[in-house]
mmCIF file as gemmi writes it, N, C-alpha and C atoms, coordinates in Angstrom:
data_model
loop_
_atom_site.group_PDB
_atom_site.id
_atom_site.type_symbol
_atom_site.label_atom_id
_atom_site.label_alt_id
_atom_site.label_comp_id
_atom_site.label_asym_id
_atom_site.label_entity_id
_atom_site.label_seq_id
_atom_site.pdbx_PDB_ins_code
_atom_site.Cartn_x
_atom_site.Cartn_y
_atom_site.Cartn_z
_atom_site.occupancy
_atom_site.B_iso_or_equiv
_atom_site.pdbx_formal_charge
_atom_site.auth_seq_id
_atom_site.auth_asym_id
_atom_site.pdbx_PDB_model_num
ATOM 1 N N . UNK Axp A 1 ? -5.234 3.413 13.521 1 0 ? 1 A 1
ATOM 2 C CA . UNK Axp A 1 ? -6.136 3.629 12.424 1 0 ? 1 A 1
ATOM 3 C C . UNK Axp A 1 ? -5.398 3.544 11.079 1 0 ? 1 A 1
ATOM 4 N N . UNK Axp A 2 ? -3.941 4.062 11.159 1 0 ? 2 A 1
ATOM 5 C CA . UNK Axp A 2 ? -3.284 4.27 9.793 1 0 ? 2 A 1
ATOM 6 C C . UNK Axp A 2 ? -2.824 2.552 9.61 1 0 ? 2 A 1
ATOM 7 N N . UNK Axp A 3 ? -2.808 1.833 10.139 1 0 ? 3 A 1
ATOM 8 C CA . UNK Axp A 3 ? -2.751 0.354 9.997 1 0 ? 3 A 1
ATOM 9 C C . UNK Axp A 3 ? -3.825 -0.317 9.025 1 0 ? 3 A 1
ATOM 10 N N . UNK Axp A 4 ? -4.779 -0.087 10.053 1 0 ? 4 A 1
ATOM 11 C CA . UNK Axp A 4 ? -6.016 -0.68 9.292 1 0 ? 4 A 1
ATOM 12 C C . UNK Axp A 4 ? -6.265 -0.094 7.783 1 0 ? 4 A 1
ATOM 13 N N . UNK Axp A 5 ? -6.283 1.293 8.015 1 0 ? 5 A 1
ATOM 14 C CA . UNK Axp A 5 ? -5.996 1.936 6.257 1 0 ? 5 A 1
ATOM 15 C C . UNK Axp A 5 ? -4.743 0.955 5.01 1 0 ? 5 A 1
ATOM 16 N N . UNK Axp A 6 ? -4.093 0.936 6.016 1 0 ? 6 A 1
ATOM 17 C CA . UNK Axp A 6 ? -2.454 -0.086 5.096 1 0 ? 6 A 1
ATOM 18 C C . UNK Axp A 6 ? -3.063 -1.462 4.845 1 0 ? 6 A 1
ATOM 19 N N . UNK Axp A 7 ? -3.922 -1.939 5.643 1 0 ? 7 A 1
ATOM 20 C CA . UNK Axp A 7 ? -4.39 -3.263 5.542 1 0 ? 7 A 1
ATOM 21 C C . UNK Axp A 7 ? -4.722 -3.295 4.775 1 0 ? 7 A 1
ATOM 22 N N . UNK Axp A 8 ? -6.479 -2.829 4.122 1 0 ? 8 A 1
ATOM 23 C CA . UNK Axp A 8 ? -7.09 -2.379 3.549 1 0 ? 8 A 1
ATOM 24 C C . UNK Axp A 8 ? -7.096 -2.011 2.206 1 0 ? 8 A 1
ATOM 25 N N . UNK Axp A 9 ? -6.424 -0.806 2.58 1 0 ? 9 A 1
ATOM 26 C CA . UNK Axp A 9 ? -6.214 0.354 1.336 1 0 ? 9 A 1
ATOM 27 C C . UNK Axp A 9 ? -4.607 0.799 1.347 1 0 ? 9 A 1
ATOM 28 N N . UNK Axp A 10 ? -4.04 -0.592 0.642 1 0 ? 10 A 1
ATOM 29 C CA . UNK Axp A 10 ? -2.624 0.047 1.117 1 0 ? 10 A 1
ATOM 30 C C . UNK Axp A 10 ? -2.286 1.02 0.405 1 0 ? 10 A 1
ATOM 31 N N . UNK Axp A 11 ? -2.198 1.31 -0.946 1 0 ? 11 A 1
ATOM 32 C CA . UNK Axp A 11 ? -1.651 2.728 -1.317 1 0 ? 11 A 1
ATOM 33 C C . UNK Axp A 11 ? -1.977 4.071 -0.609 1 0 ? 11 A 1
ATOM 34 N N . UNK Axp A 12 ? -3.543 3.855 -0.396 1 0 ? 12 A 1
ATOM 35 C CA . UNK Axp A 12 ? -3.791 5.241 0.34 1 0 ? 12 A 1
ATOM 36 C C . UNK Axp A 12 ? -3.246 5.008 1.821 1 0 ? 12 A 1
ATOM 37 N N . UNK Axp A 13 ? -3.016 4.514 2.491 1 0 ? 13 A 1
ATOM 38 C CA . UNK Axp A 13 ? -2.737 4.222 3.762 1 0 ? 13 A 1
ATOM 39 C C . UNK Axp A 13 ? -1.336 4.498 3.849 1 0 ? 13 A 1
ATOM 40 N N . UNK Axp A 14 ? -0.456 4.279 2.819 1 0 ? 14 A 1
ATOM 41 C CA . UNK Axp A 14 ? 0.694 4.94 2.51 1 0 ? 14 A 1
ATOM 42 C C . UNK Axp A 14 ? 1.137 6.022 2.048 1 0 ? 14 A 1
ATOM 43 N N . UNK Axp A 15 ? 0.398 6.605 1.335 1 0 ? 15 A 1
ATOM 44 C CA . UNK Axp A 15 ? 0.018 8.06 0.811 1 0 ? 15 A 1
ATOM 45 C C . UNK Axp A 15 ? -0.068 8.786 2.103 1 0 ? 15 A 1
ATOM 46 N N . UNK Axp A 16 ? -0.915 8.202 3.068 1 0 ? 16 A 1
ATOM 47 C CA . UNK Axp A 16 ? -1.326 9.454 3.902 1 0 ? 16 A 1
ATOM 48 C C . UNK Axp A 16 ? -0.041 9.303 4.992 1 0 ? 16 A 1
ATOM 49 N N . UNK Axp A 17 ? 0.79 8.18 4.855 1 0 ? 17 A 1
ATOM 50 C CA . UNK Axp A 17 ? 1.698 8.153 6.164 1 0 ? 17 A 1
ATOM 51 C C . UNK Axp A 17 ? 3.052 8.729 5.615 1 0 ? 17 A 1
ATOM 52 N N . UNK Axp A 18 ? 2.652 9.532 3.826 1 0 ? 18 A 1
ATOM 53 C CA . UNK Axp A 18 ? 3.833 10.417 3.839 1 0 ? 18 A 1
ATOM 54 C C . UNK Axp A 18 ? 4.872 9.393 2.954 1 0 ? 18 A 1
ATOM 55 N N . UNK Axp A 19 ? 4.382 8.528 2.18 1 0 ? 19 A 1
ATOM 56 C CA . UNK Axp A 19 ? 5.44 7.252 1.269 1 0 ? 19 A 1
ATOM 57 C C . UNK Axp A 19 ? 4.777 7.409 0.137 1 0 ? 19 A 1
ATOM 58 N N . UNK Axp A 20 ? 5.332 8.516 -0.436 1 0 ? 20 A 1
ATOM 59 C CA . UNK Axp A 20 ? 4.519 8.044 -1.908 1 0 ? 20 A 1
ATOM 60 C C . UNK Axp A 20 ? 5.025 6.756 -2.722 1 0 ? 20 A 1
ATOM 61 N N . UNK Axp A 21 ? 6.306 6.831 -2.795 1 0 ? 21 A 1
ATOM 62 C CA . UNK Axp A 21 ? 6.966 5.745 -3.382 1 0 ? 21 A 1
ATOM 63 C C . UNK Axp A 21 ? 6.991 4.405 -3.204 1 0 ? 21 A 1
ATOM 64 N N . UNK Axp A 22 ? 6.587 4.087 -1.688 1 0 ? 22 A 1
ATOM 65 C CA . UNK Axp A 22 ? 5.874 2.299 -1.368 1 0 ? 22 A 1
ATOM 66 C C . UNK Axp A 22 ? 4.576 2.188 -1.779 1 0 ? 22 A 1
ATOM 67 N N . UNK Axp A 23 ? 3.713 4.119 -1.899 1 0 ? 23 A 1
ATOM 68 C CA . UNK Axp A 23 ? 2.886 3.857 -2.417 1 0 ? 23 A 1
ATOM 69 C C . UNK Axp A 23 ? 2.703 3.119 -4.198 1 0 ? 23 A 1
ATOM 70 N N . UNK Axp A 24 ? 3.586 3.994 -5.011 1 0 ? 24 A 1
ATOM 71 C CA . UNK Axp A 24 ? 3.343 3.509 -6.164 1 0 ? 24 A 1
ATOM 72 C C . UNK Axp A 24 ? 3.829 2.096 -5.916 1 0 ? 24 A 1
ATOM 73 N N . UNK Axp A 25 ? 4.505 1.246 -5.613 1 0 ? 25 A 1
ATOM 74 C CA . UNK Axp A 25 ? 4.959 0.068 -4.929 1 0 ? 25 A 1
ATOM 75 C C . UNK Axp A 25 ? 4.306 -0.654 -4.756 1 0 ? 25 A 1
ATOM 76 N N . UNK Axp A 26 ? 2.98 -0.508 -4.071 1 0 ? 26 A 1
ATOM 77 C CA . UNK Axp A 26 ? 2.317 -1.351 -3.303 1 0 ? 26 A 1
ATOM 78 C C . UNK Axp A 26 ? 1.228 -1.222 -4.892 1 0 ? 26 A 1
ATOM 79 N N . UNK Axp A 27 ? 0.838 -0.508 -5.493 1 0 ? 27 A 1
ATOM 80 C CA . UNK Axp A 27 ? 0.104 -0.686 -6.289 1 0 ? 27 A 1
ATOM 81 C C . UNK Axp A 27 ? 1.011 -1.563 -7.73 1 0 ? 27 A 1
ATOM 82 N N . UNK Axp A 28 ? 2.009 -1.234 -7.518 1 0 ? 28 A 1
ATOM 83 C CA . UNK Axp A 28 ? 2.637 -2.516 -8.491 1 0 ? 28 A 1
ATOM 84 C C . UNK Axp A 28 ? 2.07 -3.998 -8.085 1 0 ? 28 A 1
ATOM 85 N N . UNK Axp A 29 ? 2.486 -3.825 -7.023 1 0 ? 29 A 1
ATOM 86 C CA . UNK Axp A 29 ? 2.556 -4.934 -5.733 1 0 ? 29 A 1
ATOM 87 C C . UNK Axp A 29 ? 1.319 -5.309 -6.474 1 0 ? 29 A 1
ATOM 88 N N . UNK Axp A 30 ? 0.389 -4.833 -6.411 1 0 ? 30 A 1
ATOM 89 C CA . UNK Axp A 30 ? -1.636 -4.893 -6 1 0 ? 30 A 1
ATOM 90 C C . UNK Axp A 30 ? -1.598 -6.039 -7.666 1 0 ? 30 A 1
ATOM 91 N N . UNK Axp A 31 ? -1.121 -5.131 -8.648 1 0 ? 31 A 1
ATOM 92 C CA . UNK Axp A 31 ? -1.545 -5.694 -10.342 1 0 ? 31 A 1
ATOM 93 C C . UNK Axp A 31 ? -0.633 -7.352 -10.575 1 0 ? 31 A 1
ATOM 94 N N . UNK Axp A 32 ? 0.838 -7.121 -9.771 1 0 ? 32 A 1
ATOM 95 C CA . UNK Axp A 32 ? 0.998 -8.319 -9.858 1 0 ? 32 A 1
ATOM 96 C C . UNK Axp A 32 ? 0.63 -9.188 -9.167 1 0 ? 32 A 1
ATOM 97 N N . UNK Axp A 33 ? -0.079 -9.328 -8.121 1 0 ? 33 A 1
ATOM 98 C CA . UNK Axp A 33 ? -0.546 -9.679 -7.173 1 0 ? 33 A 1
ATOM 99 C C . UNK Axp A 33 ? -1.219 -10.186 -7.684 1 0 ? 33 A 1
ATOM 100 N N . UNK Axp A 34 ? -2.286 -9.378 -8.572 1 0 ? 34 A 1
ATOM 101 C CA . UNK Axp A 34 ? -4.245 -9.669 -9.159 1 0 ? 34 A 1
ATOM 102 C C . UNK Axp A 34 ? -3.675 -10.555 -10.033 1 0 ? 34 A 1
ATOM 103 N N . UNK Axp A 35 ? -2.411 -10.447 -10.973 1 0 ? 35 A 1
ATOM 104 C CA . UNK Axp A 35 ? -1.999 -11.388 -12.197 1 0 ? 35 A 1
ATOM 105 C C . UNK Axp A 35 ? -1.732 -12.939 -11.658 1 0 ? 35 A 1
ATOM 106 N N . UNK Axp A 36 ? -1.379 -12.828 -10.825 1 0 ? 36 A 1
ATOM 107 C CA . UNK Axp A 36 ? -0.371 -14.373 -10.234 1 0 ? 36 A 1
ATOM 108 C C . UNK Axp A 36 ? -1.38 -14.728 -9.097 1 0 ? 36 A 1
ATOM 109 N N . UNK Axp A 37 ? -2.15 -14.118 -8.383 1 0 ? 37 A 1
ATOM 110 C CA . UNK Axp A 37 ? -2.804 -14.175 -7.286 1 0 ? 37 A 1
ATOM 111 C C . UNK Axp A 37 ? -3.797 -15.753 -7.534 1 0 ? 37 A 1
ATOM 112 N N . UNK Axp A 38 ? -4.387 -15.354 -8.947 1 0 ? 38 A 1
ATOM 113 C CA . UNK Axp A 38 ? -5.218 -17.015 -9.016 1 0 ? 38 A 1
ATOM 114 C C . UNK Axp A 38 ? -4.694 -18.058 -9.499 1 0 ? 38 A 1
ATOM 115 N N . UNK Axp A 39 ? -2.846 -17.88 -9.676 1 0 ? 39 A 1
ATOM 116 C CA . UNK Axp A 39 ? -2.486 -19.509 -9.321 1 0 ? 39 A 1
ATOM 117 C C . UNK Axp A 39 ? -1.906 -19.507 -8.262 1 0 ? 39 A 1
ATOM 118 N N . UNK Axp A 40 ? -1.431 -18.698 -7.474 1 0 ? 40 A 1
ATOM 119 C CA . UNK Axp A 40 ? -1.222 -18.963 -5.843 1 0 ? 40 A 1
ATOM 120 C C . UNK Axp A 40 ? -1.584 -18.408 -4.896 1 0 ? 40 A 1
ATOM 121 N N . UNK Axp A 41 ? -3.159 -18.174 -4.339 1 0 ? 41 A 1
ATOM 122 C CA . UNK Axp A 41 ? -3.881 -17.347 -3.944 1 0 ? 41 A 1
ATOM 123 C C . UNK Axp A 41 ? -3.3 -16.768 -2.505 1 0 ? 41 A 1
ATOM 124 N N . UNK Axp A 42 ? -2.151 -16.99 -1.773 1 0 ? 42 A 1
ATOM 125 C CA . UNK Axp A 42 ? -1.596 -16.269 -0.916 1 0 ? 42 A 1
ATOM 126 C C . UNK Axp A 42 ? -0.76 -15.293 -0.864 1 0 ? 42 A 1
ATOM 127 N N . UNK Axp A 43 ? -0.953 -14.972 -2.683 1 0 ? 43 A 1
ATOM 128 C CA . UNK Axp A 43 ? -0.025 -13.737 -3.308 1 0 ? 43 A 1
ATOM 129 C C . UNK Axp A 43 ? -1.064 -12.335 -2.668 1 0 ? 43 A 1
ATOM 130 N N . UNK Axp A 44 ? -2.395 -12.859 -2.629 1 0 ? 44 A 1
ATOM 131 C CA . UNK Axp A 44 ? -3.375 -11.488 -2.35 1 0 ? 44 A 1
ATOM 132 C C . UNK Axp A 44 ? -2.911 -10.538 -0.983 1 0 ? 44 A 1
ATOM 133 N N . UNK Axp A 45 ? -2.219 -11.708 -0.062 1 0 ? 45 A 1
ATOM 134 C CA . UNK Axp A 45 ? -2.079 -10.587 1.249 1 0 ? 45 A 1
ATOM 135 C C . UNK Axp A 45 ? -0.72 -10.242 1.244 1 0 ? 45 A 1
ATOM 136 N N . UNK Axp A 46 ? -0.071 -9.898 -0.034 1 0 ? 46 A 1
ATOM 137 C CA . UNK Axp A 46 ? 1.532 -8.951 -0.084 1 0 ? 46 A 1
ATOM 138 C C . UNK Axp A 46 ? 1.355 -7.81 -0.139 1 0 ? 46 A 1
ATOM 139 N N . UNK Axp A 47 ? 0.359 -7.275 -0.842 1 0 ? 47 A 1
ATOM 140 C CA . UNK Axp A 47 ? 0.061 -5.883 -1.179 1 0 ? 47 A 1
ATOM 141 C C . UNK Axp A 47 ? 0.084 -5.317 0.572 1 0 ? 47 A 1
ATOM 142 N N . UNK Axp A 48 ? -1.129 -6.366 1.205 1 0 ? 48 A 1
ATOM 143 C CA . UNK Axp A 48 ? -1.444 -5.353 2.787 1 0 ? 48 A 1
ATOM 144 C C . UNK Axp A 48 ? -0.585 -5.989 3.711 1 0 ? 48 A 1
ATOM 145 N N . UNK Axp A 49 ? 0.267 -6.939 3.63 1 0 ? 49 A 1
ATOM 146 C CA . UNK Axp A 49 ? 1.461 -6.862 4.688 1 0 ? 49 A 1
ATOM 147 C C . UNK Axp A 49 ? 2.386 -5.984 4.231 1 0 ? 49 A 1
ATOM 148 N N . UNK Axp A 50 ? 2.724 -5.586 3.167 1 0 ? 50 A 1
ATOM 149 C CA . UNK Axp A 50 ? 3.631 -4.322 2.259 1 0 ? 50 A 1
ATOM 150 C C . UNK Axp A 50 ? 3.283 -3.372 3.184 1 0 ? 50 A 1
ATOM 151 N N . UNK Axp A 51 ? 1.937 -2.88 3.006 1 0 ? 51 A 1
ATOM 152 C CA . UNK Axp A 51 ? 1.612 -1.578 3.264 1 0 ? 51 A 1
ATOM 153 C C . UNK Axp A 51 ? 1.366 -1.471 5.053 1 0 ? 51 A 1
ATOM 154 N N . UNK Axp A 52 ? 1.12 -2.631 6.164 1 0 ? 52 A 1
ATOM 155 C CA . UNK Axp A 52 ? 1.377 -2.493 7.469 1 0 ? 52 A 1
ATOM 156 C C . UNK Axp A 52 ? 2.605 -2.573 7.783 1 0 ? 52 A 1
ATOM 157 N N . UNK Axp A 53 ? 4.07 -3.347 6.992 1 0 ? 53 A 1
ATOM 158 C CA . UNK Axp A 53 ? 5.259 -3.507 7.364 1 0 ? 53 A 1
ATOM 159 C C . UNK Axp A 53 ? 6.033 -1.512 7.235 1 0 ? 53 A 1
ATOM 160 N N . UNK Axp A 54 ? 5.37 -1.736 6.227 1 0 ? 54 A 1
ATOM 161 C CA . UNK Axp A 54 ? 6.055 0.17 5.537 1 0 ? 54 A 1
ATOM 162 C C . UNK Axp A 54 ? 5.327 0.969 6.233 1 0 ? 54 A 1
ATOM 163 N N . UNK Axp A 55 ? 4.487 0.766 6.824 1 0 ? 55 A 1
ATOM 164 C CA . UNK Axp A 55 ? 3.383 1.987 7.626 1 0 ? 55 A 1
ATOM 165 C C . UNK Axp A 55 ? 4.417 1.87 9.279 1 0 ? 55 A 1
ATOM 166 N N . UNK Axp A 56 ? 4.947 0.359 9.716 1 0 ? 56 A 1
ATOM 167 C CA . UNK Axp A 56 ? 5.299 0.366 10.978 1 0 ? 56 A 1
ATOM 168 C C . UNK Axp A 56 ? 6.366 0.431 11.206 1 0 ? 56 A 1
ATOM 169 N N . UNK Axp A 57 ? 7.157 0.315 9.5 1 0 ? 57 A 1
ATOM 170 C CA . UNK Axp A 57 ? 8.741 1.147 9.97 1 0 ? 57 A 1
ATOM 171 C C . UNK Axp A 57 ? 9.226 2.349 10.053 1 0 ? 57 A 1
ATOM 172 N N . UNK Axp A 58 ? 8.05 2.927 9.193 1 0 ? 58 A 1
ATOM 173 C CA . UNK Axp A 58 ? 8.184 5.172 9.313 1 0 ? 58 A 1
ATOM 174 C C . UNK Axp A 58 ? 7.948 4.973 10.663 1 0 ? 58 A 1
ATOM 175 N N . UNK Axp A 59 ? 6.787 4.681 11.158 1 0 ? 59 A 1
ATOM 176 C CA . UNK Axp A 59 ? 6.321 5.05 12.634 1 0 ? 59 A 1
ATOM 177 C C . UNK Axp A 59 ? 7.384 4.793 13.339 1 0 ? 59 A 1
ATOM 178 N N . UNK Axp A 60 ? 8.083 3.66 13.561 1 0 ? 60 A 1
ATOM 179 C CA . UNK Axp A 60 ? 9.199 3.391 14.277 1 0 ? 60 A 1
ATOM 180 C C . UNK Axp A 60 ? 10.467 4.238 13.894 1 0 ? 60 A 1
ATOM 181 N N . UNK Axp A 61 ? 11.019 4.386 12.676 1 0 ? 61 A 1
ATOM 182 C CA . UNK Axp A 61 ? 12.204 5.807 12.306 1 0 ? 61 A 1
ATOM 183 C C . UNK Axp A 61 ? 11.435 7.024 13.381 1 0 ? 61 A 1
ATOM 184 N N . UNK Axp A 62 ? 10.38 7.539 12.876 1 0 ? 62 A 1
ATOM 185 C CA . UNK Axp A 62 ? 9.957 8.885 12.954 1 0 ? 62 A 1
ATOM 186 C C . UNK Axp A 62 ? 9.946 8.953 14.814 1 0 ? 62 A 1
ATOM 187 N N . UNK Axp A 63 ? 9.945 7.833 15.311 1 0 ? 63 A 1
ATOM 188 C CA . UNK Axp A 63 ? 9.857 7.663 16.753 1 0 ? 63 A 1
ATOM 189 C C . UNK Axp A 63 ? 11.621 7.595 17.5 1 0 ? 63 A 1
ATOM 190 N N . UNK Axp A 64 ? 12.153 7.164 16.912 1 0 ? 64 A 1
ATOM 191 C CA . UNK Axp A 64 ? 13.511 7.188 16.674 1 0 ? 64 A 1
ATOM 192 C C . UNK Axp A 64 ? 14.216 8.008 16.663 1 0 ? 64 A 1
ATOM 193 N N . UNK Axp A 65 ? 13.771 9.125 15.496 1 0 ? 65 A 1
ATOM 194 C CA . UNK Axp A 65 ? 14.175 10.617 15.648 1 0 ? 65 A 1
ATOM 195 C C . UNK Axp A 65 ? 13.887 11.12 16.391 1 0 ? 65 A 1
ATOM 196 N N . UNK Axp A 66 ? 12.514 11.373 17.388 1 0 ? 66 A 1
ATOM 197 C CA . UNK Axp A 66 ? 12.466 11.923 18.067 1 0 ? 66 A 1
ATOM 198 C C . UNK Axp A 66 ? 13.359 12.078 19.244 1 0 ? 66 A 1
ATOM 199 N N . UNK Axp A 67 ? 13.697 10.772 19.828 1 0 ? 67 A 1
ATOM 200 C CA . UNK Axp A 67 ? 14.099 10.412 20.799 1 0 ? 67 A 1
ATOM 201 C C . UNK Axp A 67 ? 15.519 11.192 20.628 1 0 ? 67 A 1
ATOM 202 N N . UNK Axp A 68 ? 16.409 10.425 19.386 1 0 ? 68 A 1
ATOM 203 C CA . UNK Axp A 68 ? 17.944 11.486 18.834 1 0 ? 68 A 1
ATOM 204 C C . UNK Axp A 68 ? 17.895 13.134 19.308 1 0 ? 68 A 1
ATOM 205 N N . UNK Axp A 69 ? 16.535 13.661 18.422 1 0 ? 69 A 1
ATOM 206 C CA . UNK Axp A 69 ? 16.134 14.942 18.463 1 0 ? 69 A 1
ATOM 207 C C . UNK Axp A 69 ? 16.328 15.722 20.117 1 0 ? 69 A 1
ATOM 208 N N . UNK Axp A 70 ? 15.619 14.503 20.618 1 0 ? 70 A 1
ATOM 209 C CA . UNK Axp A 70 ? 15.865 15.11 22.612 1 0 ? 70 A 1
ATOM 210 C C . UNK Axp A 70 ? 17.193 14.852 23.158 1 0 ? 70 A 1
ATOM 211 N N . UNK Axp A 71 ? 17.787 13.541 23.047 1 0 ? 71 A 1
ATOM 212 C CA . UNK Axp A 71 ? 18.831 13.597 23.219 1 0 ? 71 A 1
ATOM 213 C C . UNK Axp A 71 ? 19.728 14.655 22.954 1 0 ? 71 A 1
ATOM 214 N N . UNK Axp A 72 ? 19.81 15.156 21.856 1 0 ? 72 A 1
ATOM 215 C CA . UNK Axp A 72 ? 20.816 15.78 21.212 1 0 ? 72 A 1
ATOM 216 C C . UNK Axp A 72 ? 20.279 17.58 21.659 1 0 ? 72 A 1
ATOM 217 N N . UNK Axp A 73 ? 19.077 17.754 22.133 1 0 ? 73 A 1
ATOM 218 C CA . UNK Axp A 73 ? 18.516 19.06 22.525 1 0 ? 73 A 1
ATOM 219 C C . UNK Axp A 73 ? 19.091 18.956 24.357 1 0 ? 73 A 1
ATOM 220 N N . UNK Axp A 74 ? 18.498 17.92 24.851 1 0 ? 74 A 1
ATOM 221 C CA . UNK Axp A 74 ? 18.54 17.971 26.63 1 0 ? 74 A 1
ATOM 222 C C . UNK Axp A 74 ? 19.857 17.356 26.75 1 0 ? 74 A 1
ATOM 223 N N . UNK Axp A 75 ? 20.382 16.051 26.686 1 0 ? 75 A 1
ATOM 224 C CA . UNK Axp A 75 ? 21.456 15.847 26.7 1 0 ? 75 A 1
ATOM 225 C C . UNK Axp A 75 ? 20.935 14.56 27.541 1 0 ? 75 A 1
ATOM 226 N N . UNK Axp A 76 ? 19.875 14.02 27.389 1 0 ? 76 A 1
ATOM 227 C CA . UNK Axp A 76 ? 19.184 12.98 28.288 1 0 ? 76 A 1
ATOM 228 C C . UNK Axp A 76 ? 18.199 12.071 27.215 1 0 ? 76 A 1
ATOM 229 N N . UNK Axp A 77 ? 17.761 11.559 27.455 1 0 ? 77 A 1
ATOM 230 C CA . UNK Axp A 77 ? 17.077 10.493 27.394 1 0 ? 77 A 1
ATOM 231 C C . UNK Axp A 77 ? 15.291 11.542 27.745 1 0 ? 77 A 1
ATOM 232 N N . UNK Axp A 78 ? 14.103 11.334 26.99 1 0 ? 78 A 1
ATOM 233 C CA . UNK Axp A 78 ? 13.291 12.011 27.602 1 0 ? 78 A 1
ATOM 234 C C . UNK Axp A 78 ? 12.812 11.294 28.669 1 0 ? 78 A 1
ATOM 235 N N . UNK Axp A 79 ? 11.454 11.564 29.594 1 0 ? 79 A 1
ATOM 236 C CA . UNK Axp A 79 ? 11.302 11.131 30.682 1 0 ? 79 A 1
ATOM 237 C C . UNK Axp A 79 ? 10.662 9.773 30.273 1 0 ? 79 A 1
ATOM 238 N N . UNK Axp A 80 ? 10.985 8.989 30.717 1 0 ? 80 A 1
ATOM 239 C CA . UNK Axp A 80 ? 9.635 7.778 30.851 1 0 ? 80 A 1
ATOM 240 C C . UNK Axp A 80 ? 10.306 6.874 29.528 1 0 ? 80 A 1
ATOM 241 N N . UNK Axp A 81 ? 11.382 6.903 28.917 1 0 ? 81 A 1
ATOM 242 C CA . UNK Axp A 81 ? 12.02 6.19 27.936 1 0 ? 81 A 1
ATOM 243 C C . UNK Axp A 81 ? 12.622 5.069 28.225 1 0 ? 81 A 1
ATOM 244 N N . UNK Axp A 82 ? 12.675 4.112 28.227 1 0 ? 82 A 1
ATOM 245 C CA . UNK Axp A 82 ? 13.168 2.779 28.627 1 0 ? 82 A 1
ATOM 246 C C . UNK Axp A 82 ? 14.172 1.789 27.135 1 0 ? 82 A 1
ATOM 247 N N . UNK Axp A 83 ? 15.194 1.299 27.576 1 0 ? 83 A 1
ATOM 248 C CA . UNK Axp A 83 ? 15.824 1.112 26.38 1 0 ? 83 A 1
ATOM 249 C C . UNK Axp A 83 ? 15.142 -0.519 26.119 1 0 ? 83 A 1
């Protein structure tokens, strides 16, 4: 769901995944985008690949840590983890 929000609505979709700062970013992103966008109209989809690329690399860190987090608690790998 937080994808489709990044697609979409990337600042808020970034806002809510905890980035304020790709947020203000992506709204840079958005104005230069709108400025340059109608002489090269494939400038429009930077803003929402911005905001699904930055939405799917927290998810992937924050998934990352976890895994460290168990490791470093059990001394294993959790169950069902595959490298």
């Amino acid at each position: 769901m937080i994808y489709i929000l990044a697609a979409l609505l990337p600042p808020l979709g970034l806002l809510l995944n905890g980035q304020p700062f790709s947020a203000i970013g992506s709204v840079v992103l958005i104005v230069l985008c709108l400025i340059f966008g109608w002489i090269f109209p494939v400038l429009f989809l930077v803003p929402s690949i911005h905001g699904v690329v930055a939405v799917h690399m927290k998810r992937e860190k924050r998934r990352h840590q976890e895994i460290v987090d168990a490791i470093e608690k059990h001394g294993a790998p959790p169950p069902g983890w595959r490298p």
